[in-house]
MMTF fields as JSON, N, C-alpha, C and O atoms, coordinates in Angstrom:
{
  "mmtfVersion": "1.0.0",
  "mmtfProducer": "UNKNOWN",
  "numBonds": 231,
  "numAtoms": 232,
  "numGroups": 58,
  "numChains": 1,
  "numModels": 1,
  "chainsPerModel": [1],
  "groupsPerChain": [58],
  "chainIdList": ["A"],
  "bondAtomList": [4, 2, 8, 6, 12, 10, 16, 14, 20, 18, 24, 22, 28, 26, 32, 30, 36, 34, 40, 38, 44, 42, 48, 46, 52, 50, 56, 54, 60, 58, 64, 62, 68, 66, 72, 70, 76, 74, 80, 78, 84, 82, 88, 86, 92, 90, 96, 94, 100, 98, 104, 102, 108, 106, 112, 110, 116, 114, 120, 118, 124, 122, 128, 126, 132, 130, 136, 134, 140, 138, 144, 142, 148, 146, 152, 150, 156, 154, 160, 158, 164, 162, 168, 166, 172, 170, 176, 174, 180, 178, 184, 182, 188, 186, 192, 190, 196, 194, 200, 198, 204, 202, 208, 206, 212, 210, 216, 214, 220, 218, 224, 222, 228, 226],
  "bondOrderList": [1, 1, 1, 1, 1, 1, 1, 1, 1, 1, 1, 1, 1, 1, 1, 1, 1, 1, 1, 1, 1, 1, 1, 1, 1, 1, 1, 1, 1, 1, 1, 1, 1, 1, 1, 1, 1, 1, 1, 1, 1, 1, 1, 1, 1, 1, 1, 1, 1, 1, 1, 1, 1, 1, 1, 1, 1],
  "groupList": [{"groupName": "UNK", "atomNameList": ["N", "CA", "C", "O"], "elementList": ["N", "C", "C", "O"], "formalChargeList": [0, 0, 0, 0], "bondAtomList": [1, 0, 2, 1, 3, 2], "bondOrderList": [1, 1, 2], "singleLetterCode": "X", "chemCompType": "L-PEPTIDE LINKING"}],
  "groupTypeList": [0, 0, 0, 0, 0, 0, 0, 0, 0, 0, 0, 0, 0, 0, 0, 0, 0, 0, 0, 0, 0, 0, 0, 0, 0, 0, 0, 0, 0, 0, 0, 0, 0, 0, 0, 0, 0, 0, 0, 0, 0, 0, 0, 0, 0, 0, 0, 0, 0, 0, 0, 0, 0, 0, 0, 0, 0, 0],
  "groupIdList": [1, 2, 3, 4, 5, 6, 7, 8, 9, 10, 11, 12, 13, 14, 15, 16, 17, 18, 19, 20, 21, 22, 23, 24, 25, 26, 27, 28, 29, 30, 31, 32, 33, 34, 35, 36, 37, 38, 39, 40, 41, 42, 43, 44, 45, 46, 47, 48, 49, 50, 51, 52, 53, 54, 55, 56, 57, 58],
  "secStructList": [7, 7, 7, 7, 7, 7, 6, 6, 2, 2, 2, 2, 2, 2, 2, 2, 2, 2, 2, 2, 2, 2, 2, 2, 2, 2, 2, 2, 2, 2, 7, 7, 7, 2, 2, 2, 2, 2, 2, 2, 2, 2, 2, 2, 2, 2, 2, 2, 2, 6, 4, 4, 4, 6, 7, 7, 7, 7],
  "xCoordList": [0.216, -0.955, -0.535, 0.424, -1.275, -0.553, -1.686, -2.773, -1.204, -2.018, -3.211, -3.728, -3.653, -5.401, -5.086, -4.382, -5.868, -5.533, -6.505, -7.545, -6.431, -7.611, -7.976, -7.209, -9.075, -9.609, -10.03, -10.621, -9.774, -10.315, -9.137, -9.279, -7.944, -6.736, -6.411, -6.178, -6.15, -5.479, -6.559, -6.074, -7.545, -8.422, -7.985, -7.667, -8.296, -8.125, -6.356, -5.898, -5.467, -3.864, -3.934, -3.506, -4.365, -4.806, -5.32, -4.713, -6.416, -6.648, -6.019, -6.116, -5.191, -4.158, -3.317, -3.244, -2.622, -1.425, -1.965, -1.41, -3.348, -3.828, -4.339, -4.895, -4.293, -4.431, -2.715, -2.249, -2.236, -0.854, -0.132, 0.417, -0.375, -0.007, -0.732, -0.044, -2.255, -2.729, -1.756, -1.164, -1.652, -0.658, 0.207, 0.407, 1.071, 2.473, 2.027, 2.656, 1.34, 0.956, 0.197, 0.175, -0.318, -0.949, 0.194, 0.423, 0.819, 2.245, 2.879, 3.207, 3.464, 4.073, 3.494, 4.096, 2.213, 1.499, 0.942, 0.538, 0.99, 0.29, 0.774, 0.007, 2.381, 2.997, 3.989, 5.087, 3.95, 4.589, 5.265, 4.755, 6.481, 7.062, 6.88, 6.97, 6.571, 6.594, 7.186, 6.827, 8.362, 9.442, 8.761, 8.567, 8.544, 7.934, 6.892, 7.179, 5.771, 4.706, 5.071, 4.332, 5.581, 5.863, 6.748, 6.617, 7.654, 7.954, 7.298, 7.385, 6.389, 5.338, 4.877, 4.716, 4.359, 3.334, 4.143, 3.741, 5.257, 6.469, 6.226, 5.82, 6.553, 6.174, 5.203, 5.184, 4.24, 2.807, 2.449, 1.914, 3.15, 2.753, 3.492, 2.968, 4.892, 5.922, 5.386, 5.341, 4.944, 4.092, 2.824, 2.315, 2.198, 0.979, 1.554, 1.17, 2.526, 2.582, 3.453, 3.399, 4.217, 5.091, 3.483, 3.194, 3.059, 1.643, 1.23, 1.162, 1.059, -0.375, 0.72, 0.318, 2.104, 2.829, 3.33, 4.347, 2.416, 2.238, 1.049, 1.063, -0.044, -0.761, -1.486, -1.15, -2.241, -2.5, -3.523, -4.439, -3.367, -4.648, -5.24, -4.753, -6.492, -7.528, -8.253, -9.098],
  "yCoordList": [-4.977, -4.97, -5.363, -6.12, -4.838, -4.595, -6.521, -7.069, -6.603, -7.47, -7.22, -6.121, -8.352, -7.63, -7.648, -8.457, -6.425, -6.687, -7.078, -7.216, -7.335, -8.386, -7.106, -6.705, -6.605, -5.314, -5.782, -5.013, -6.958, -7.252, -7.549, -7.319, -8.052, -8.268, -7.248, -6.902, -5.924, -4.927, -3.986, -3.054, -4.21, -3.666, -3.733, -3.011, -5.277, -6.187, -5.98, -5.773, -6.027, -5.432, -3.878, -3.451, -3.378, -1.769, -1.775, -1.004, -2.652, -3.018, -3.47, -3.201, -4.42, -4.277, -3.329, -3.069, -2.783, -2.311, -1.162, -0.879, -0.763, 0.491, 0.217, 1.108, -1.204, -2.098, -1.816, -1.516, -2.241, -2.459, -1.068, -1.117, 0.184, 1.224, 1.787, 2.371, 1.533, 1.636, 1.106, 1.957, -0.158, -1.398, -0.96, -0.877, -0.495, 0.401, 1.731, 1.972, 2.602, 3.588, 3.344, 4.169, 2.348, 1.72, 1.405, 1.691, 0.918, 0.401, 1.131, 1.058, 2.264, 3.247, 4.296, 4.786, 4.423, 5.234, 4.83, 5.547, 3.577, 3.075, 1.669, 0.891, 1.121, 0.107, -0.102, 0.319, -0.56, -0.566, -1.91, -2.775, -2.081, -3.621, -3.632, -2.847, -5.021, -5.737, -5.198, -5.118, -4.86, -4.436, -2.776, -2.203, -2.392, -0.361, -0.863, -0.463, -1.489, -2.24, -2.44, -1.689, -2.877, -3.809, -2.551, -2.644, -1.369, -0.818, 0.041, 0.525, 0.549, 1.772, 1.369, 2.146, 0.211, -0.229, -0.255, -0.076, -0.54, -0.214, 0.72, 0.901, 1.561, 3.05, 3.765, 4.812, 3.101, 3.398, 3.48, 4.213, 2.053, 1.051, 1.778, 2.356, 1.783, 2.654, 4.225, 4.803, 4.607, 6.228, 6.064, 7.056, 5.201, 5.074, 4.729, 5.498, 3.637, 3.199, 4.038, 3.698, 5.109, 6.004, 7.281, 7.754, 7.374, 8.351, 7.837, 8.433, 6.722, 6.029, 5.807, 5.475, 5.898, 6.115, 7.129, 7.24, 8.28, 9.381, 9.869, 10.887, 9.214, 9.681, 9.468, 8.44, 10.172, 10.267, 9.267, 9.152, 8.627, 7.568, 8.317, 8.654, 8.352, 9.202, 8.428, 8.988],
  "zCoordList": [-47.215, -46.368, -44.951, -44.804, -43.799, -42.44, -41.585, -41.764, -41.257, -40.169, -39.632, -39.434, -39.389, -38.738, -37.161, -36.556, -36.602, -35.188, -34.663, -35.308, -33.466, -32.486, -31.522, -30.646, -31.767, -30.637, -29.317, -28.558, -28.998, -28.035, -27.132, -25.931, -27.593, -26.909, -26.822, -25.664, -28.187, -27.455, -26.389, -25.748, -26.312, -25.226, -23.276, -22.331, -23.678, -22.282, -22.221, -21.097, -23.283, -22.818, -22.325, -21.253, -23.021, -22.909, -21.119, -20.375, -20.539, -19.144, -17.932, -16.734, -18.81, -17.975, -17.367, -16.166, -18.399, -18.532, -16.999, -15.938, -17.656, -16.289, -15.248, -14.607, -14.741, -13.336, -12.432, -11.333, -14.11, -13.684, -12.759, -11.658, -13.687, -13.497, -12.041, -11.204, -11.832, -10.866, -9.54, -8.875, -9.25, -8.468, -7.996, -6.784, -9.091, -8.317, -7.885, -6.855, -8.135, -7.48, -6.152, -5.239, -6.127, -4.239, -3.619, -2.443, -4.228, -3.609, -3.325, -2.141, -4.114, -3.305, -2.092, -1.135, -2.487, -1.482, -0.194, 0.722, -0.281, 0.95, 1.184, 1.751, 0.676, 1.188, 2.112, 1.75, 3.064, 4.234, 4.025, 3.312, 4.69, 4.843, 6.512, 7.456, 6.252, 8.093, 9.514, 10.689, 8.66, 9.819, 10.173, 11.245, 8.861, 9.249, 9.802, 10.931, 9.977, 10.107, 11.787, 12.423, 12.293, 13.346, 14.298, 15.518, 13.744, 14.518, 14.789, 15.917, 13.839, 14.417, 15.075, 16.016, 15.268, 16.35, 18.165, 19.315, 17.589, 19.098, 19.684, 20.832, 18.636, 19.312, 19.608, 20.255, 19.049, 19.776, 21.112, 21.944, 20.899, 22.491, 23.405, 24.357, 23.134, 24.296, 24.835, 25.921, 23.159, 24.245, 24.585, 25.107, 24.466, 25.273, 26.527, 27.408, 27.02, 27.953, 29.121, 30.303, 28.681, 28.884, 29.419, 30.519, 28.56, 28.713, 30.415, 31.49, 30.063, 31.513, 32.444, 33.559, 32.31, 33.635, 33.99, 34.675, 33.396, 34.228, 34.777, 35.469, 34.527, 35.019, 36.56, 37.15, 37.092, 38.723, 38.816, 38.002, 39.714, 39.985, 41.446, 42.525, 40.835, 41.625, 42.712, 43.409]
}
């Protein structure tokens, strides 16, 4: 005779597991580290600021 299982643990494990799976899929799609974070913003700034020193003051 097999063990009784607990439907409620393997439910809420079952919940997990697809939080879990969710998590790394945010993570790869939309995780940036500090440094990618911090240099895009460089370069933002440099062609905006590169932009407005060309333009004509009227």
């Amino acid at each position: 005779m097999t063990n009784p299982i607990n439907l409620n643990q393997f439910r809420k494990a079952k919940q997990k597991a697809e939080k879990a799976k969710l998590a790394e899929e945010n993570r790869i799609k939309f995780g940036r580290t500090k440094a990618e974070k911090n240099l895009a913003k460089s370069k933002a700034d440099k062609a905006k600021s590169d932009l407005d020193g060309h333009k004509r003051e009227k």
